[in-house]
C-alpha positions as CSV (number, residue, x, y, z in Angstrom):
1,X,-106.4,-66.9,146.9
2,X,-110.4,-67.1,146.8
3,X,-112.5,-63.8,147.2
4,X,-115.8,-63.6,147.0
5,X,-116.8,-60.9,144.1
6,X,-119.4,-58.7,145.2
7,X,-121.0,-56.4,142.2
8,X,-123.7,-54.2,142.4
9,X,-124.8,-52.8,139.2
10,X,-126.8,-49.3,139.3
11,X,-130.1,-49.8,137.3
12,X,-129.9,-47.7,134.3
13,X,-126.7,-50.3,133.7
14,X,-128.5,-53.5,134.4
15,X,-131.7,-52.4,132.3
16,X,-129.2,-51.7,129.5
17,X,-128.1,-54.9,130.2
18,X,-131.3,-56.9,129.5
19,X,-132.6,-55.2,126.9
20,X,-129.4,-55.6,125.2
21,X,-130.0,-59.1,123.2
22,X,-126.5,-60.0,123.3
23,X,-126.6,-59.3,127.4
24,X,-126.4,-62.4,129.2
25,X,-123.7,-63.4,126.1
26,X,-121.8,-60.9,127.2
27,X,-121.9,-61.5,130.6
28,X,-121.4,-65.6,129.9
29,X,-118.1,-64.8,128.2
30,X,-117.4,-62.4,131.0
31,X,-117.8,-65.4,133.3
32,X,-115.5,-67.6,130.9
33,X,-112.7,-65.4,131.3
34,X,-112.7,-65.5,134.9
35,X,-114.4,-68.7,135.9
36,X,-116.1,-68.4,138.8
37,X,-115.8,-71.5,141.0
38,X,-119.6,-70.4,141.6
39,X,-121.8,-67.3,140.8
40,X,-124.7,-66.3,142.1
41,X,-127.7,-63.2,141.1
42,X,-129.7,-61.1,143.4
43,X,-130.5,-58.2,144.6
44,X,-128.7,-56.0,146.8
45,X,-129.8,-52.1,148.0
46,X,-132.3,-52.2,145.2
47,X,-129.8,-53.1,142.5
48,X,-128.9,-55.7,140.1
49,X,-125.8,-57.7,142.3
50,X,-123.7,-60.1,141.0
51,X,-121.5,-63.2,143.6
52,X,-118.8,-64.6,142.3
53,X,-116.8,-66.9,143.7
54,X,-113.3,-66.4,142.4
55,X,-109.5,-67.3,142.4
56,X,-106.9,-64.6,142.0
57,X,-103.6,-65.9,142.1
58,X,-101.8,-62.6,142.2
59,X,-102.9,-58.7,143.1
60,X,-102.1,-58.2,139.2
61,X,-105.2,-60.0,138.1
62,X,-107.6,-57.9,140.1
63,X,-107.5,-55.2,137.6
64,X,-108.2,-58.0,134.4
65,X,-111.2,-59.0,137.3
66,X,-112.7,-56.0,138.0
67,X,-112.1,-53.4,134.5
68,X,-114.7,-55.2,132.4
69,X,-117.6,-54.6,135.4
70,X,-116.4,-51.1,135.7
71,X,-116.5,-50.5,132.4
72,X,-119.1,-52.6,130.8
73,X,-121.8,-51.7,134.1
74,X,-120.6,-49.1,136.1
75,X,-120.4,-51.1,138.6
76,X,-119.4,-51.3,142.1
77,X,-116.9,-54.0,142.9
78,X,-115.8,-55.3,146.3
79,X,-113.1,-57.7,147.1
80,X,-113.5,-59.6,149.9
81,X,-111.2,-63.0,150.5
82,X,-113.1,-66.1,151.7
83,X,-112.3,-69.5,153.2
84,X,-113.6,-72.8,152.8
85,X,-114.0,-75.1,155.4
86,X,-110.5,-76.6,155.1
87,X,-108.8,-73.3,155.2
88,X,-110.7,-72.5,158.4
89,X,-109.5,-75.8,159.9
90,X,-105.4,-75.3,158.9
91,X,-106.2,-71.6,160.2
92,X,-106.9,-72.9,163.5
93,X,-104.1,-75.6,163.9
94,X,-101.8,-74.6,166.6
95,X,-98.2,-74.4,164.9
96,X,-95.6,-77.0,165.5
């Protein structure tokens, strides 16, 4: 099932994050592990936010999804499932 990721990193974690030169590697290999069908960076209540676009299969892979951003940025993470077009339309269809 697709979710959409939402990640909010407090600053003191995202400035540790930068300066770290190794960083973005981190957060590459981070993506590589649970490959985003996209991913997106901004800002959200004044802090450092990741989107990711991701599939989870099963509940059992939320924890492999969300432990590293706990642990590596104190973050905040937020599950929320998403649709694409096409699931919107079968939602819709009347059953037979």
């Amino acid at each position: 099932m697709r979710f959409l990721l939402h990640v909010r990193i407090p600053t003191e974690a995202g400035n540790k994050m930068m300066q770290d030169p190794n960083g973005i590697r981190k957060l590459e290999e981070y993506m590589n592990m649970v490959k985003p069908e996209a991913a997106y960076f901004a800002e959200d209540c004044g802090e450092r936010t990741f989107y990711f676009v991701v599939d989870v299969a099963s509940a059992d892979m939320i924890p492999r999804i969300a432990e590293p951003l706990f642990q590596d940025y104190n973050a905040k993470v937020e599950f929320h499932p998403a649709m694409v077009l096409a699931d919107l339309k079968k939602a819709s269809q009347k059953p037979s």
